[in-house]
C-alpha positions as CSV (number, residue, x, y, z in Angstrom):
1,X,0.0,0.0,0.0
2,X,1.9,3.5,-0.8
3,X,1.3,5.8,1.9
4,X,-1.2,9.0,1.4
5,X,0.1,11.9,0.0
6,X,-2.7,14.4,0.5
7,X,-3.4,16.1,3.5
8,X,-5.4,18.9,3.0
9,X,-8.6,18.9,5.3
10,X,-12.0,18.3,3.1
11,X,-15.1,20.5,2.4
12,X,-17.3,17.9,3.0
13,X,-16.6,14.3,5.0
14,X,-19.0,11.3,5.6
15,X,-19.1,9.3,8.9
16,X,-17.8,6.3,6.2
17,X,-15.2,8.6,4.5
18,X,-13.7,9.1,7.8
19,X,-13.3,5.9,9.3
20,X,-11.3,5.3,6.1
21,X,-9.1,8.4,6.3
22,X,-8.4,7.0,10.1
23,X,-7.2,4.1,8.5
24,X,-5.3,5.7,5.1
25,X,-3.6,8.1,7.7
26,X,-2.7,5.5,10.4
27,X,0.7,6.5,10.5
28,X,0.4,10.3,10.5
29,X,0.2,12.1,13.6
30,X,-3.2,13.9,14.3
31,X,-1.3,16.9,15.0
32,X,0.1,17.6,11.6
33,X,-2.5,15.8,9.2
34,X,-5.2,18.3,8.4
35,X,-7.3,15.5,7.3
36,X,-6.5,13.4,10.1
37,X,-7.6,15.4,12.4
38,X,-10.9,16.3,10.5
39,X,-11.9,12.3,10.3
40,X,-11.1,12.2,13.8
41,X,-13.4,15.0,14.7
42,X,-16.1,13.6,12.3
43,X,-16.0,10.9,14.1
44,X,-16.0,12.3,17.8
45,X,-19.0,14.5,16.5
46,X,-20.8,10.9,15.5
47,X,-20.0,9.3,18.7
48,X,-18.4,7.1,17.0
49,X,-14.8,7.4,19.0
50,X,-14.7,8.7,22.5
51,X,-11.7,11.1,23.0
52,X,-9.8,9.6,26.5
53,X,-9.2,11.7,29.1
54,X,-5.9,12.5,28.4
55,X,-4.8,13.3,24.9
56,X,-2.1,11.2,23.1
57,X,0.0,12.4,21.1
58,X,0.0,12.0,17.6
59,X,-3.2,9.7,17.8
C-alpha cells in the first residue's frame, strides 16, 4: 500500500469517509495531518470514538 500523499482537510466528509481516512492516515500524527484530524473530529462529533481523558500524542 503507498502511503497517502494528500493532506489537506476536506469540504465535506461522511461518517464512512472518515473511518477510512483513520485508517489511510494510520501513521500520521493527528497533530500535523489536516485531514486526520478532521476524520477524527467527524467521528468524535458521530459518537463514533470517544476522545480519552488524556490526549495522546500524535493519535
Amino acid at each position: 500500500m503507498l502511503p497517502p500523499t494528500d493532506h489537506a482537510p476536506l469540504a465535506v466528509m461522511s461518517i464512512e469517509l472518515a473511518h477510512w481516512i483513520m485508517q489511510w492516515h494510520i501513521d500520521c500524527p493527528v497533530t500535523i495531518c489536516a485531514v486526520k484530524r478532521q476524520a477524527k473530529a467527524r467521528l468524535i462529533q458521530a459518537h463514533r470514538i470517544v476522545p480519552a481523558d488524556q490526549p495522546h500524542f500524535g493519535m
